[in-house]
C-alpha positions in Angstrom: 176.2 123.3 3.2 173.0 123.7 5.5 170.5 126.1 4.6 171.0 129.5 5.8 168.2 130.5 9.0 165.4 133.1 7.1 165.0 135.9 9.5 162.4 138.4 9.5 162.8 141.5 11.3 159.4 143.4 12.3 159.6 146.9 13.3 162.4 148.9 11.9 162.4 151.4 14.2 165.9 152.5 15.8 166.7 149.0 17.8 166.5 147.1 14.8 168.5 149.2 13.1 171.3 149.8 15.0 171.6 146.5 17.1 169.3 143.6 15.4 170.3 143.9 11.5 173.5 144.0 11.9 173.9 141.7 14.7 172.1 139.2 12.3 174.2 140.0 8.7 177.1 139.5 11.0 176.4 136.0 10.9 176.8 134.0 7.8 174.3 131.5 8.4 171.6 134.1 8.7 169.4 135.6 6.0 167.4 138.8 6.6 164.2 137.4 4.2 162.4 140.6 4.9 161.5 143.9 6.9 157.9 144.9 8.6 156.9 148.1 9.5 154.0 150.5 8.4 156.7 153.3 7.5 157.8 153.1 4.7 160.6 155.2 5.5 162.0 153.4 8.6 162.6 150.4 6.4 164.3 152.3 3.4 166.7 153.4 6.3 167.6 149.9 6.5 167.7 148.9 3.0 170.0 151.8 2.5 172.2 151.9 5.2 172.7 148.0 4.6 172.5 147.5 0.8 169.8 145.0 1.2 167.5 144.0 -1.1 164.9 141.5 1.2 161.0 141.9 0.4 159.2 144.6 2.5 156.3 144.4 4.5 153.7 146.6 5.9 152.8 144.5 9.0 153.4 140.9 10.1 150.2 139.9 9.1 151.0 140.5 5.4 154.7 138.7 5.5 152.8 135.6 6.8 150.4 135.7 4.3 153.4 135.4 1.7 155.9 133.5 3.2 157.2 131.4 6.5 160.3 132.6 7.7 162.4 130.3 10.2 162.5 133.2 12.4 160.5 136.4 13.3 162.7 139.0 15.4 159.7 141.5 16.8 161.4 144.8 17.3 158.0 146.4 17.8 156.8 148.4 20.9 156.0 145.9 23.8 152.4 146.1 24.0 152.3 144.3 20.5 154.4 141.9 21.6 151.9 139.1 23.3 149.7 138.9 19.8 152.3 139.4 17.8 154.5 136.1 19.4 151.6 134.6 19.2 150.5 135.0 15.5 154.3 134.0 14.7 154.4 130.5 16.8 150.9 130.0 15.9 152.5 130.4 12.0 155.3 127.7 12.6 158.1 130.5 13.1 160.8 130.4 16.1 160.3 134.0 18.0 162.7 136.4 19.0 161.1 139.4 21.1 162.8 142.8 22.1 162.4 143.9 25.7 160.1 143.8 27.2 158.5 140.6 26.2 154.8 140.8 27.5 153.3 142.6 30.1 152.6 139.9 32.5 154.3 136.5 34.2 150.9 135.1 33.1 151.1 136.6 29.2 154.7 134.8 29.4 153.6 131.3 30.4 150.7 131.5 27.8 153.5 132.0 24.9 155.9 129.4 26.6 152.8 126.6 26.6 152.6 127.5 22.9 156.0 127.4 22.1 156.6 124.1 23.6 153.5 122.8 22.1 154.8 123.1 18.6 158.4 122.2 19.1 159.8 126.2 18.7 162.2 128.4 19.9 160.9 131.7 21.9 163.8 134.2 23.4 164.1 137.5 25.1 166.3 139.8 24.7 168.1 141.0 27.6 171.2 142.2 26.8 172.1 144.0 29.9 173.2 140.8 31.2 175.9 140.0 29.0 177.7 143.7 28.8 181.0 143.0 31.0 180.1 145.0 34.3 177.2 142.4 34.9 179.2 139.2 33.8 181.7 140.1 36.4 179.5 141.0 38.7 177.5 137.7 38.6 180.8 135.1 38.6 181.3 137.1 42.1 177.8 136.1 43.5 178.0 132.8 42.0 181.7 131.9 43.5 180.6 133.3 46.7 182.8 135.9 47.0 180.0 138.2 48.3 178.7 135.5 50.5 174.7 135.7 50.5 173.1 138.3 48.3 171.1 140.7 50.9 170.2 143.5 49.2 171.3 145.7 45.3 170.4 149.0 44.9 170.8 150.1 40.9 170.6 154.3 40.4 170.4 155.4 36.7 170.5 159.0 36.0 170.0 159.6 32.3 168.8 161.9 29.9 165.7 161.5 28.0 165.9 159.5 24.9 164.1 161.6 22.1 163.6 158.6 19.8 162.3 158.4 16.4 159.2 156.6 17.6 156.5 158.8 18.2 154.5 155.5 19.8 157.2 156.1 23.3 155.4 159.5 24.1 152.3 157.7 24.6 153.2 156.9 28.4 149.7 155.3 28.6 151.3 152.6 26.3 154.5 152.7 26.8 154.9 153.1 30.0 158.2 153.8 28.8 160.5 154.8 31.4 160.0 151.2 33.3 158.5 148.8 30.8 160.9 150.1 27.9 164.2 151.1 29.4 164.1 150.9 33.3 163.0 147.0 32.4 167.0 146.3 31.8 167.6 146.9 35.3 164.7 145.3 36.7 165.8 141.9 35.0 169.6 142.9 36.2 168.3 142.6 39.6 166.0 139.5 38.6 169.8 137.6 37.2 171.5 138.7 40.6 168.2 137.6 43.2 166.4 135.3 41.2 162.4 134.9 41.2 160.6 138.0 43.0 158.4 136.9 46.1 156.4 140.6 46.0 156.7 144.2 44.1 157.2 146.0 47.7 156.5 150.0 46.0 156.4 151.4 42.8 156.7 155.2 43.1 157.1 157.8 40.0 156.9 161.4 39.8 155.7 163.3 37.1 156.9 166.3 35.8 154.2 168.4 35.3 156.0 170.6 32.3 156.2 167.9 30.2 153.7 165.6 31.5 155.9 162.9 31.5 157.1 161.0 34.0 160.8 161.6 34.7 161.7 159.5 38.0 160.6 156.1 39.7 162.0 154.2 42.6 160.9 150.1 42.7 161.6 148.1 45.4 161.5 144.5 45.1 161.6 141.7 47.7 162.7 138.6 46.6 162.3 134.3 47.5 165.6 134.6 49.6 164.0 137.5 51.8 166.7 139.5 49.8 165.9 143.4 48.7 166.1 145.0 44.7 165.9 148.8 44.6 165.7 150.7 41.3 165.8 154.1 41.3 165.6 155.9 37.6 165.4 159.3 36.4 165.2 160.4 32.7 165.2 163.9 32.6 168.6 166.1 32.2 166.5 169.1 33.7 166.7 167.5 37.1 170.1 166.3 37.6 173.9 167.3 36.5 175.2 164.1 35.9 174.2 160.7 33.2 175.7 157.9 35.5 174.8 154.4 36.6 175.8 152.8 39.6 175.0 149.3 41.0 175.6 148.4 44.9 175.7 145.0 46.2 175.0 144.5 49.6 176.4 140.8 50.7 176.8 138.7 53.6 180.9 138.7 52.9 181.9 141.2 50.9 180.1 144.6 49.4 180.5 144.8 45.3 180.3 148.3 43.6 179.9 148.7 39.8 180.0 152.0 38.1 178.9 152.2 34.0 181.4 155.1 33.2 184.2 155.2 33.5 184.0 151.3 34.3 184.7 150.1 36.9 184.0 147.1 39.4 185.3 147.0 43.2 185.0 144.9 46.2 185.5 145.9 49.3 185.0 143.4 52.2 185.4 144.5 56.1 185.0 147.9 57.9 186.7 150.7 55.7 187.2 154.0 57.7 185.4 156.9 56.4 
C-alpha cells in the first residue's frame, strides 16, 4: 500500500473548515499531518468538530521548522499568499492556495518559475468552475452552440458575509469584495473568454454608513475583442433580492444561467417581447 499524501492545512478560519478538511478526510489516501493558525481557538474548532488528533501550529514558519509535509493547503487571507507559496515550495512542499492566489499576473509567474524549478505541484482553487451551472454552460461554448462568445455580463446581489475573520474588515487588505469573493466571477468570465487583453473600468461605491464598500461594476475586454462585465453588490440594505444571474451574449445563440432556483436556457433567434 502507498504511503498516504501528508497534508497541512494553514489557516483554520471558516474555508478550511467547512470546505478544505473535509474535502481532504474524505479521501483515504490523505492525511491531515497538522493545522496552522495563530488562534488557538479556530483550530480547536477543527480538532473538535473532526475528532482529529494532528500536531498544531501557530504559523507556517513553525510547522516547517518541525516537519515537511507533502502538501501545504494555505487557507489564509490572500495577501499572505505570494510569501507564504513561496516559503512552502522553497521547503520542498507541493502548494495548494485558496482564492485568490496572489495579487498580480507577475506574483503568479514568479511562484510558477519556482514551482517548475523544483519539480512541484502549485494549484488554485477555483471552485466556481466546477459547480454544475458553469460546466454546462462551458460544454455550450465549447460545442459551439453559442457560436462566438461576444460579450457575459455576471450580476451578483448578495448579502454581506459577517465572517469570523476580523482580517476581511480591513478593506485596505482585503479588498474583499473583489479580491476575496467577487474573484469567483472574475475567473468565471476568465474560463468562458480566456486571457484578458485590458481591465476596461473598475468602479465601486462606498457606503458611507459603514465605510465599506458595498457595490462594484468591472468591465473586461478580452484577446478575442470579446466583453466581461461584473456587476456585484454585498449589502442587503440596498437591494430586496440575493440572486445571481449570468448572460451570454453569442454570435448563435444567447445562454442564460440563474443560481437559484437553477436554471440554464438557451434561446437562439428573435423572441417577441
Amino acid at each position: 500500500m502507498s504511503p498516504k499524501i501528508r497534508v497541512a492545512i494553514v489557516g483554520c478560519g471558516n474555508i478550511a473548515r467547512r470546505a478544505h478538511v473535509p474535502a481532504w478526510l474524505a479521501n483515504p489516501q490523505v492525511e491531515i499531518l497538522a493545522l496552522c493558525d495563530p488562534s488557538a481557538e479556530s483550530k480547536q474548532q477543527i480538532l473538535d468538530r473532526y475528532n482529529l488528533t494532528c500536531a498544531t501550529f501557530d504559523s507556517l514558519n513553525d510547522l516547517l521548522k518541525t516537519d515537511k509535509p507533502d502538501v501545504v493547503d494555505l487557507c489564509t487571507p490572500g495577501f499572505l499568499h505570494l510569501a507564504q507559496a513561496k516559503q512552502a515550495l522553497q521547503a520542498g512542499c507541493h502548494v495548494l492556495v485558496e482564492k485568490p492566489p496572489v495579487p498580480s499576473v507577475a506574483d503568479a509567474k514568479v511562484l510558477v518559475a519556482l514551482a517548475q524549478a523544483k519539480g512541484l505541484k502549485l494549484g488554485a482553487t477555483f471552485n466556481y468552475r466546477y459547480r454544475d451551472l458553469v460546466i454546462q454552460l462551458k460544454q455550450l461554448a465549447e460545442r459551439g452552440d453559442l457560436g462566438k462568445l461576444q460579450k457575459t455580463y455576471i450580476t451578483h446581489h448578495g448579502p454581506f458575509i459577517y465572517g469570523d475573520a476580523p482580517w476581511l474588515w480591513d478593506e485596505k487588505r482585503s479588498k474583499y469584495l473583489l479580491w476575496e469573493f467577487g474573484i469567483h466571477f472574475i475567473d468565471i468570465l476568465v474560463h468562458l473568454h480566456g486571457p484578458h487583453k485590458r481591465i476596461l473600468h473598475v468602479l465601486p461605491f462606498e457606503q458611507t454608513s459603514i465605510n465599506h464598500t458595498t457595490d462594484l461594476e468591472v468591465s473586461i475586454e478580452f484577446e478575442d475583442d470579446s466583453v466581461g462585465r461584473l456587476e456585484i453588490t454585498a449589502d442587503t440594505t440596498r437591494h430586496s433580492s440575493f440572486f445571481t444571474h449570468i448572460n451570454v451574449y453569442g454570435s448563435a445563440a444567447d445562454a442564460f444561467v440563474r443560481w437559484f432556483p437553477p436554471s440554464v436556457q438557451v434561446v437562439a433567434g428573435q423572441v417577441n417581447p
